[in-house]
N, C-alpha and C positions, 0 to 999 in steps of 0.2 A: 248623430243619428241613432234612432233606437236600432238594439240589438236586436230586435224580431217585431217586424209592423206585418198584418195582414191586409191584404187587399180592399178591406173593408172592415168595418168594426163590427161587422154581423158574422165576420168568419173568426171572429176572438175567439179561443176555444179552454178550459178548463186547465189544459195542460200550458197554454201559452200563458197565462195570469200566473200559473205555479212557476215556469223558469223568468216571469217577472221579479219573481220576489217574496210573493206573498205564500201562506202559508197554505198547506192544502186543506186545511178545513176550513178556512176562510173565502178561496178560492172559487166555490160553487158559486156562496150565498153575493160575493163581490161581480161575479158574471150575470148572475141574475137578476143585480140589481144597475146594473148597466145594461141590459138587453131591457130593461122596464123602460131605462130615461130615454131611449134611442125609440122605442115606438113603431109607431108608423110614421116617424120623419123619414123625407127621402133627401132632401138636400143636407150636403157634409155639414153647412155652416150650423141649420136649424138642428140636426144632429149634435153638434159640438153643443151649443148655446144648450140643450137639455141636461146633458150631461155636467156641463159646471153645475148649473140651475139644482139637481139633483143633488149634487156636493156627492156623486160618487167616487169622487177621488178624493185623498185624505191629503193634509201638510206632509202625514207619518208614512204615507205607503212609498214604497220605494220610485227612487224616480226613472227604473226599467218599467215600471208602469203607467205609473205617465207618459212614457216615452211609447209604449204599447198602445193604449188607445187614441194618443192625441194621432202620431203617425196614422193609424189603421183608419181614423176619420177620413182624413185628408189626405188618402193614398190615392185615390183618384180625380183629385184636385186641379183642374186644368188653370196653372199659374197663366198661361202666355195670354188666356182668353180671361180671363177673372181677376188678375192679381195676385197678391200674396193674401194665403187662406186666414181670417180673423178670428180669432179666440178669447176676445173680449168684447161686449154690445151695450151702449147704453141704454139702461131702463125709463120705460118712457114716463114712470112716475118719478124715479131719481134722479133725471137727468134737470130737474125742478126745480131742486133743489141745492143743484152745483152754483159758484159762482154766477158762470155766465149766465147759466141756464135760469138764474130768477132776475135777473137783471134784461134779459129776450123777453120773458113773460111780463116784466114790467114795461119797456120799453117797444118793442117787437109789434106790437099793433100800430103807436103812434109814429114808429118810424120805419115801419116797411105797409102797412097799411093791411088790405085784406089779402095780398100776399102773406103774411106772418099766419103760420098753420101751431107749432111748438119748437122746444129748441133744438129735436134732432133734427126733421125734414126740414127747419127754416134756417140752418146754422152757417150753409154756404149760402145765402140773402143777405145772413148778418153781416157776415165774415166780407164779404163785399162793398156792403155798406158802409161801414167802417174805415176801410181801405181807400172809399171815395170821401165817406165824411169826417175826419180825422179830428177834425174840433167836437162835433157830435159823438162820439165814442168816448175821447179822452176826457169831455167834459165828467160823463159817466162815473169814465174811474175810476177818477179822482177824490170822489165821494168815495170810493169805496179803498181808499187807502187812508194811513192815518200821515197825509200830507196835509198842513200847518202853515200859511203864509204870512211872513209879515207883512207885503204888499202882494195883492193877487195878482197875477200875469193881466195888462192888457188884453189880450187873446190870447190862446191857445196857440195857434200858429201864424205865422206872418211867411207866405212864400210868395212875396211879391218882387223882392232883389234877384232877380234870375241869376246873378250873379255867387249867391248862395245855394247851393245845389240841393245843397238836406234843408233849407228853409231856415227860419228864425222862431226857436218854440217858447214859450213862456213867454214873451218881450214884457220884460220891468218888474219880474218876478224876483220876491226878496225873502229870501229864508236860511235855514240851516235846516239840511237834509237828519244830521245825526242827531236834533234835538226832536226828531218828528220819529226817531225810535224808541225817543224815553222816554215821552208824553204819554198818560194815560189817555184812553179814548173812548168815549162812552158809546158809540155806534158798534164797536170790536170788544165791547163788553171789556177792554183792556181796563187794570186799575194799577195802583201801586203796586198791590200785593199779588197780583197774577203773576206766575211763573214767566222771567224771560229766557231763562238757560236752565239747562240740566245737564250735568255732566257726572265722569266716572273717571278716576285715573287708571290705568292697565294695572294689572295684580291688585288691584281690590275690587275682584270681580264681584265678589259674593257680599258686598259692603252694598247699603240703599246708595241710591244714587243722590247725586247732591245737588240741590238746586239755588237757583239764585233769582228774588225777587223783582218785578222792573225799578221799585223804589232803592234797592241795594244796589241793581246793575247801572241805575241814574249818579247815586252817589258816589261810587266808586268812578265815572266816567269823569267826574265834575272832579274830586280830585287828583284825576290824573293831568286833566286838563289845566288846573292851578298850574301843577308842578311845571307843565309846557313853558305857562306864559312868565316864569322865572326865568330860564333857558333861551326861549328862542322868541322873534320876532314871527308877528303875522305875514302870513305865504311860504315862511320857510319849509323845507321837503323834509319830511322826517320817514324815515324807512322801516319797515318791519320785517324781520328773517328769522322766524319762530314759526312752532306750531300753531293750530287754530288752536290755543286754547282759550279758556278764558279771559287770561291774562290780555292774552291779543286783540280779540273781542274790544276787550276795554278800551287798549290802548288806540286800536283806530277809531274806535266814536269820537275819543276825545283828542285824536287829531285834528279831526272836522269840526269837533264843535267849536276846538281854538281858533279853527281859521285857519288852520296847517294846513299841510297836502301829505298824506300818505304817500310814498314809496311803497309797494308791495313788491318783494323779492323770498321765491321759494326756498325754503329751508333744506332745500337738495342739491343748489347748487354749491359749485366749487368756488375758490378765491376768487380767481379771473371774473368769474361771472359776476358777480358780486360786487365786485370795483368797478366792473363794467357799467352796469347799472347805477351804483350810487354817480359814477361821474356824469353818466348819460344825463340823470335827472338832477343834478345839482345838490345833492342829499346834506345835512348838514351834520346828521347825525341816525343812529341807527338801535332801533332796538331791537336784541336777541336773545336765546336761553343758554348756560356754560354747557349746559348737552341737551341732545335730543333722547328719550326715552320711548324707544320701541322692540317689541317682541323681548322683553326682560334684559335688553342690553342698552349700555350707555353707547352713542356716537357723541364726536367732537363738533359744535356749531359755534361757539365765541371764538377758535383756535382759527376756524374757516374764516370766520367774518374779518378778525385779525389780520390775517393776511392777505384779505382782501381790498379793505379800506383800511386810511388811519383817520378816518372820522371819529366822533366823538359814540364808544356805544355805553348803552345803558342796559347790564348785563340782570337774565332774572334766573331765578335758579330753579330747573327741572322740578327736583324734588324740596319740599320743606322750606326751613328760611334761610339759607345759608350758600353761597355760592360754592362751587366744588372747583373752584375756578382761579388762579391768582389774578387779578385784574391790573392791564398795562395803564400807563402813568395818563391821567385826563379820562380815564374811562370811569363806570359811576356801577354802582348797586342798585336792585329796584329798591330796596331798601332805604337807604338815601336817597334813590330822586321822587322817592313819596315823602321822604321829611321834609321836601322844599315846600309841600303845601301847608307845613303846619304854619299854624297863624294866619292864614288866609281864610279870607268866608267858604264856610263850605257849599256854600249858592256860589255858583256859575252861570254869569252871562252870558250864552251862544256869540257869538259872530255871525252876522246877517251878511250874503252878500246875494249875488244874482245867481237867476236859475243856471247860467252859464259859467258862474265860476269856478275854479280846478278844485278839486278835492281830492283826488286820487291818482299817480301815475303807474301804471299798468306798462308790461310787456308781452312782446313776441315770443312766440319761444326762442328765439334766433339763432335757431342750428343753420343756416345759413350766409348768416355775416353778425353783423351787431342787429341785435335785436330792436324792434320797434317800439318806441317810449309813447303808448298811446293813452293820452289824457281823458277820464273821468271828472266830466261836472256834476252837479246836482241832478240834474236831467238823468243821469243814467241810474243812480238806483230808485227813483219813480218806474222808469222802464223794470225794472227785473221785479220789482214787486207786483208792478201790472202782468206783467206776461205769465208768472208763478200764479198770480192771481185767476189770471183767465186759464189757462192751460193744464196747470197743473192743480187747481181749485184749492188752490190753500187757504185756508180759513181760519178765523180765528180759534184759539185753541187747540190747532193740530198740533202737533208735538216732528217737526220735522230734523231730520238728521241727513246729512252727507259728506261723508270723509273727505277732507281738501283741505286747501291752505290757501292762505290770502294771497300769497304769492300766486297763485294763480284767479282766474276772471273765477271761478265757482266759487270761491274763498268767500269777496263782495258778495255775488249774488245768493249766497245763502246765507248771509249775515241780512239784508234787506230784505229778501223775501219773507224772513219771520217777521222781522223786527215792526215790518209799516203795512203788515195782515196782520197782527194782533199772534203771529204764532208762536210756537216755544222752540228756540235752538237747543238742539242737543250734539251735547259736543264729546268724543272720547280722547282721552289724553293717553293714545297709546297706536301701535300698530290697531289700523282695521282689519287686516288679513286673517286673521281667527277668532275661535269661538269666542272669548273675553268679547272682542267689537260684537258678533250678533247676538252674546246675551246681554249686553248692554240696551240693544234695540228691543228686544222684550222687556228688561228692563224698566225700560223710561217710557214704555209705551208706545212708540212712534206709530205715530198712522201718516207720513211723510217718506221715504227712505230713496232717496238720489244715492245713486254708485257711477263709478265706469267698469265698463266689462271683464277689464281682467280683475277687478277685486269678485265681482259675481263666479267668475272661473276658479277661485281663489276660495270662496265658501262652500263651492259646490263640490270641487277636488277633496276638502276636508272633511266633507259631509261635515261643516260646522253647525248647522242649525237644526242638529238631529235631537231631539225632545225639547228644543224650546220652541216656543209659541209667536208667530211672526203674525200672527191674524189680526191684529190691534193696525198693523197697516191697512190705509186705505187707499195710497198708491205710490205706485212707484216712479222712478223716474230714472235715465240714462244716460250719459253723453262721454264726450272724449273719445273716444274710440268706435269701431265701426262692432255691432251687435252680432253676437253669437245668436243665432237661433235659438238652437237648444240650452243653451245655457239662460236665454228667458224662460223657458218653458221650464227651466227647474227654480231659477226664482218666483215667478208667478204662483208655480204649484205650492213654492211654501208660506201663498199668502190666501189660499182660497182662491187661485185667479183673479189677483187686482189687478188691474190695468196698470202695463208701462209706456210712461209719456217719455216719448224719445225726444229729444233735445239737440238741433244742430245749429250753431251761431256759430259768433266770436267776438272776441274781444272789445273789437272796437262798437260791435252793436250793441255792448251790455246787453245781449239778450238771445233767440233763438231765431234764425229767418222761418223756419220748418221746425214744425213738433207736431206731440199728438195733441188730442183734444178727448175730454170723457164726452163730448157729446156726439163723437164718429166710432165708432167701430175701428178697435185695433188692431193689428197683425203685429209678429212676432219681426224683428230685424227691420224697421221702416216707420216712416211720418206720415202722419194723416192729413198734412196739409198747411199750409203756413200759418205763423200764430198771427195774431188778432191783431188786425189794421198794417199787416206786411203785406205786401206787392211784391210778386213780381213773375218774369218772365224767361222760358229755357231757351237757349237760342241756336240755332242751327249753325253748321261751319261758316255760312256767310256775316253771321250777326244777325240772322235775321229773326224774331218769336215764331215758336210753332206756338197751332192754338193749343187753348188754355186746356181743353178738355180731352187731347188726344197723347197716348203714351208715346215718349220721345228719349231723346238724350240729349243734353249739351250742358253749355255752362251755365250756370244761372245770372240773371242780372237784376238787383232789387232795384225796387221803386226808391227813387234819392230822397224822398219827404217819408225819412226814417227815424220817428222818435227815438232819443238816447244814443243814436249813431252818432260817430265823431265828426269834427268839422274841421281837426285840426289835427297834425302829428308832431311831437317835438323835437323830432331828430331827424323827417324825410320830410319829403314833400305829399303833403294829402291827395291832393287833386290826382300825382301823378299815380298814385299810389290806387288810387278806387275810382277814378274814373275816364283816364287820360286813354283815347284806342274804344273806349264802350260806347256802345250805338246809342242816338235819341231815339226815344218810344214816348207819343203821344205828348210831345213838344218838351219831355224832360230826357234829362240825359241818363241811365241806369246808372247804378251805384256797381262796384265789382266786389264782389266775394272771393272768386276764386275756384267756388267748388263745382266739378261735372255731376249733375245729379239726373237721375232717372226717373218720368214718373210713368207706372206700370199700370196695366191697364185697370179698373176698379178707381183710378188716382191717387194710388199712393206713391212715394217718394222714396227713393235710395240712395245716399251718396256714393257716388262711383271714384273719388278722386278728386286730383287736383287741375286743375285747368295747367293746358301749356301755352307756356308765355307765345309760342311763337304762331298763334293761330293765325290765317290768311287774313280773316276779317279787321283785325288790329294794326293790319302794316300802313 
């Protein structure tokens, strides 16, 4: 909370801008020039909205002043009747321009009729629409991602076996997901020579940043993929417990393209956990780095993975070409298991198989027993490219970055969300927690920038992004953890007030159920609404839906005909797991999430938590 808000932003006085921060000759002419943008508005929002609009708030001015006027706005703010106050709006000429928003203007007359006005006031029409005609949307999409079939799906969806709960999507679809990231694509302006990656290793801050071609990121994937099909048999699990670097990158396309299945296991867990996993999933073998390199220190991760399995690993070295490492007897160098591809053509044949086959096995975090081994088909990174697509308007040529690891679900989905929008990964080989990572993001440009909150609390504490230049983003985005107010209001401030699209899913849905939208009006801590073609409904203690439009609490329960959701778990029982106790609504049965979420009055959304198992309505 700011150190001094006034009751109004019209009582901001000379002296309160000076114990903001700013300097007293600056002081007047910055009062003045915010009593200008503020007018004769009387409502806080259209007040707020002048003020960005104005740009009288700087990246550079202290964030006591931003914390000064946004407060002194929205000091008389009646949440209980309004909602949470909004400090981002979409422009009704830029909103044209988004994703969604030219695909509504293309679409949106023939499929909502003379209802369809433009993409802000038509956007819940859309969003409805969608949700009922889910073949009609994803047909959409589909053009607009660089998806590649060798056999087209039958239909879109088949939800005729009521005995299948999420439906049957794609039925007789035949592709490889990771050869449709290294295709050039002439609609995404994508070519060979378009940037797929950009990356920086930690201490070489002040070094360009290095990039890597999609023709260079294709060949390098095709020979990694040789070196597989010397090794291993198709469907074997092959695991990864390394950072996102590029290296990693590599190595998972070209599990997929062989036919393989990823294992994704985080490079923070301990032995047990590790073992745990490779035995969960059947692993056959496992690739890691002899250390991790962060904040200018080495940690041990071959010594961990070591003691965790005695699979077979294939070790790469942090830094340089050389492993730092003595390697146990059957274990291999990335060095050598890139010589197994010499003599091999250096053209690679994808593996075609169905939209529904495993590619990736994913987990729970399982701080409560053994974690849940939940399987990724093809289906699920079309999901994360579309929803990034719609929601968060990734485009081709943004230049997007977000610190994570494969080991966990954002690892995937920010790997897919460039790759099949035409965009540029950027990747840091190093702690993100300081200034190195956000002059990195100036750096490489980024107009994409995904965090979770405590790294945001983490650059804000450091005043890390103090003289570098963060306005090349275009927007932001959040999840994992539940949002700091003000600590948006200091990210936001150091981008000119982009919009942050808040982000709530998991795992199993490859995606978000609830996020923001650029074509709603955002508020600081909260969702704008569910993403595109999600259903669903909050339910009272009995199980029963309140209506859609009135602010409530309970648990939420999605609509079961959920593209890229799982159908299947390989170590529990699915059904019992998401939908066994959940009420029927409108002759389907709801899927279960889990989460208690809130939506406050205006209709935006909170998560409040986790649902308890022992609610009345489930007995």
């Amino acid at each position: 909370m700011a150190a001094i808000a006034r009751g109004s932003v019209r009582e901001v006085r000379v002296s309160d801008v000076e114990a903001a921060g700013l300097a007293a000759a600056d002081a007047g002419p910055f009062l003045a020039a915010l009593r200008s943008a503020v007018g004769g508005h009387d409502d806080a929002a259209a007040v707020w909205a002048a003020v960005v609009a104005a740009r009288v708030l700087r990246p550079d001015h202290p964030h006591a002043l931003h914390q000064l006027v946004y407060y002194s706005v929205y000091a008389g703010w009646d949440r209980a009747a309004r909602g949470p106050p909004p400090y981002w709006f979409p422009s009704p000429t830029d909103c044209k321009q988004t994703n969604l928003g030219r695909v509504m203007e293309e679409n949106g007359p023939k499929l909502l009729g003379a209802s369809y006005k433009d993409p802000i006031s038509s956007f819940g029409l859309f969003h409805k629409f969608a949700v009922e005609n889910q073949e009609v949307y994803w047909k959409i999409v589909l053009k607009e991602l660089s998806i590649k079939f060798l056999r087209e799906p039958t239909s879109i969806l088949d939800a005729s076996d009521k005995s299948k709960k999420g439906g049957t999507w794609f039925p007789g679809a035949v592709l490889n997901i990771a050869e449709c990231c290294l295709l050039p694509w002439p609609s995404q302006n994508k070519t060979d020579d378009s940037t797929a990656i950009l990356w920086r290793d930690e201490g070489f801050d002040d070094y360009p940043v290095n990039r890597m071609s999609l023709k260079e990121l294709r060949t390098q994937v095709m020979t990694v993929a040789n070196a597989l099909d010397t090794m291993f048999q198709k469907g074997d699990r092959i695991a990864i417990d390394m950072p996102m670097t590029c290296n990693a990158v590599i190595i998972y396309l070209a599990i997929i393209l062989g036919g393989f299945v990823v294992v994704s296991i985080a490079d923070s867990f301990a032995p047990q956990e590790i073992g745990t996993r490779m035995r969960v999933a059947k692993a056959k073998a496992i690739f890691t780095q002899d250390f991790i390199i962060r904040g200018g220190k080495k940690f041990p991760l071959y010594s961990c993975v070591m003691k965790g399995t005695s699979c077979k690993a294939i070790v790469i070295p942090a830094t340089g070409d050389c492993l730092g490492v003595t390697l146990r007897n059957g274990d291999m160098s990335w060095k050598d298991f890139l010589s197994r591809a010499a003599g091999r053509s250096p053209m690679y044949s994808p593996v075609y198989q169905s939209a529904d086959a495993l590619i990736n096995i994913l987990f729970s975090s399982g701080t409560t027993g053994e974690p849940k081994a939940i399987p990724w088909t093809q289906l699920c990174p079309i999901r994360c490219g579309a929803d990034t697509w719609a929601n968060l308007d990734v485009r081709p040529k943004d230049i997007s970055c977000l610190p994570t690891n494969l080991g966990w679900v954002m690892g995937p989905i920010q790997l897919f969300l460039c790759f099949l929008n035409g965009a540029t990964l950027a990747l840091y080989h190093g702690s993100p927690l300081g200034r190195g990572f956000c002059k990195f993001v100036q750096d490489a440009h980024v107009s994409a920038l995904g965090s979770v909150p405590s790294l945001v609390k983490s650059w804000k504490a450091g005043n890390h992004t103090k003289g570098l230049d963060w306005t090349k983003i275009r927007v932001l985005a959040t999840t994992g953890e539940a949002s700091d107010i003000d600590d948006n209001l200091w990210i936001s401030s150091r981008t000119c007030y982009k919009p942050i699209v808040e982000c709530c899913g998991g795992t199993e849905l490859a995606s978000s159920f609830i996020q923001g939208s650029l074509l709603q009006p955002q508020v600081f801590g909260a969702f704008s609404g569910a993403s595109m073609s999600t259903g669903f409904v909050i339910l009272d203690e009995q199980g029963n839906p309140y209506p859609d439009d009135v602010p409530c609490s309970g648990e939420v329960g999605l609509f079961p005909l959920y593209f890229g959701a799982t159908d299947r778990l390989l170590n529990a029982d699915h059904d019992k797991v998401y939908f066994d106790g959940m009420p029927v609504y409108r002759g389907r049965q709801l899927r279960r999430h889990g989460d208690i979420i809130q939506r406050t009055a205006g209709g935006y959304y909170i998560v409040q938590g986790r649902a308890d198992d022992t609610e009345s309505w489930r007995d």
